[in-house]
N, C-alpha and C positions, 0 to 999 in steps of 0.2 A: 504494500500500500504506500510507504515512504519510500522514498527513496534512501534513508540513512542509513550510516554505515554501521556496522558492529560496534558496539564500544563496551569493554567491560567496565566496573565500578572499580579502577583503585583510588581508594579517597574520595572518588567525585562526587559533587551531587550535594542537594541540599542539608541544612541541617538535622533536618529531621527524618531523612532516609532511613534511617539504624533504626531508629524507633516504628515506623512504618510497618517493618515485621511484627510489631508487637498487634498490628490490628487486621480486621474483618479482611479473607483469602478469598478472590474466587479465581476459580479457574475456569475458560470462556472456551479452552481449545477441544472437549467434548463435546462440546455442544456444537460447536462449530461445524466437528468432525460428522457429526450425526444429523448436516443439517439445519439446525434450530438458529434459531435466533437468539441471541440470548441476551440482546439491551434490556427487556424489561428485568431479567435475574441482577441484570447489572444496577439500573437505576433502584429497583426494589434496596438492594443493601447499601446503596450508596446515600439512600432517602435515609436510612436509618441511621446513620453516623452522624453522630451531634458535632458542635464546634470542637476542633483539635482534636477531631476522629481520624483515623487512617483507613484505607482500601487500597490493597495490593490487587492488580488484574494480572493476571497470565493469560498470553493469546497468540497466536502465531504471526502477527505482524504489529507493529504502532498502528493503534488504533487512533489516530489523529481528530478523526470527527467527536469520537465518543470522551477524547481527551476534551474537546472544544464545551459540547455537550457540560461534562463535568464542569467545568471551570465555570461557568453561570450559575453552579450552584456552590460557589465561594470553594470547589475544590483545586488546589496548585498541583502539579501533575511531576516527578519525573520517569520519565521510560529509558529503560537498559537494554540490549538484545545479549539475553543472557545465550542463546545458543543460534543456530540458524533456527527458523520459522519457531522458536523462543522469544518472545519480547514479554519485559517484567515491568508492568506500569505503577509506580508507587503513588497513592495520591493522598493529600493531608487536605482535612476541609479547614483551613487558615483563615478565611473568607476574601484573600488575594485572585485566585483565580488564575493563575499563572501554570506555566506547560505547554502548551498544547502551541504556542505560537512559536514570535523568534523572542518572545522573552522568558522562554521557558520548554521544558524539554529538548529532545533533540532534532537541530535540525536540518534540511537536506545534507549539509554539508558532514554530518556525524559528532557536530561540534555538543556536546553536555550546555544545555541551558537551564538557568532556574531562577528564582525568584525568594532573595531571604528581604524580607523588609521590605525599604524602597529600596532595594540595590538589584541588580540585576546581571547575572553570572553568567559568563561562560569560560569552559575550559577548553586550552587548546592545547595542551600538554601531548606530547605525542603525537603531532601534524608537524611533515616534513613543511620548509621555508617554501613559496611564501604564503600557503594556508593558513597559517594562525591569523596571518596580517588580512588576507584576505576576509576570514571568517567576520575578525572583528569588527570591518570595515562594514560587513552587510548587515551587522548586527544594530549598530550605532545610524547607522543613514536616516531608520525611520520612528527613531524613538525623538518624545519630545524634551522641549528645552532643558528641563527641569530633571531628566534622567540621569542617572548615578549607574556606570559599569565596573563589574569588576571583575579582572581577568587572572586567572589562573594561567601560568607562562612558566618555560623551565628556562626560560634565558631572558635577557636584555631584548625588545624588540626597536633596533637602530633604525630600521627602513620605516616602522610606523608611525615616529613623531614629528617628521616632516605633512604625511598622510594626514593626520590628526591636525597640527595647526594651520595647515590650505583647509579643513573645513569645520574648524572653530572647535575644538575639541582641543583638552588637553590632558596630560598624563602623569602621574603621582606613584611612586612606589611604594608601599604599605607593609607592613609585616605579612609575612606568608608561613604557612608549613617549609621544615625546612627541606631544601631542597629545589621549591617554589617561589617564583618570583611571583609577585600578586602585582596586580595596577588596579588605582582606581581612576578611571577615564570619566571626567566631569566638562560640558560645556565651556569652553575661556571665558572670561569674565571681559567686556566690552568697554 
């Protein structure tokens, strides 16, 4: 259904992933298998999960619409492709809504997106040069003024601070895991 790439979870991913496993499982790819539809089994438990609920999906591809779907009802979404025709949708009802776009889960590119707060995350840790720079760039185009990025990077990105101040953007290095370079990319100030 997506186009994205594999990506396993090391580290990535929202704060509240780990915790995630602690709530309401279903698994979609029986049913699938057999046929069935099975959005209403999906929206049924997802009705049920009160604020700061979680719902893990299992399904054989990103379910992109039913992430869209979700997110209207205040759940932030992220998706992992834990194996081929595996994908593990984790969703937290935060009442953000985030996932299923480019502010959230992953998109065409394979790039990890999510949404903690007002910030808004991607990783591009393990994308050969110059996709990271790339990614970032299609990330940032159509977010508005007021948008806080923050990027998970295993190196110094040289080529993208040029990129960033031709279109008003600018870039901050922040504490990170180590190992991790972190940026936070904010609007220049006028």
């Amino acid at each position: 259904m997506a186009g994205s790439q594999a990506q396993k979870s090391h580290g990535r991913g929202p704060a509240w992933l780990k915790q995630a496993e602690t709530g309401v499982h279903i698994d979609v790819r029986p049913m699938l298998a057999a046929g069935e539809d099975p959005l209403l089994a999906v929206l049924a438990k997802a009705n049920d999960i009160g604020h700061g609920g979680f719902l893990v999906i299992d399904a054989p591809f990103n379910p992109k619409p039913l992430r869209r779907v979700l997110a209207g009802q205040g759940y932030s979404s992220f998706g992992e492709e834990v194996e081929p025709r595996h994908w593990r949708i984790s969703l937290c009802r935060d009442g953000l809504g985030a996932g299923a776009e480019d502010e959230g889960g992953d998109g065409d590119d394979g790039t990890p997106k999510w949404r903690e707060g007002d910030e808004i995350h991607i990783d591009v840790r393990g994308l050969e040069p110059p996709l990271p720079m790339l990614a970032i760039l299609r990330l940032i185009r159509g977010l508005p003024h007021s948008a806080t990025v923050i990027v998970h990077h295993e190196r110094e990105p040289r080529f993208l601070l040029p990129e960033l101040a031709e279109i008003g953007w600018q870039l901050e290095q922040i504490q990170g895991d180590p190992g991790e370079v972190r940026l936070r990319l904010t609007r220049a100030e006028k």
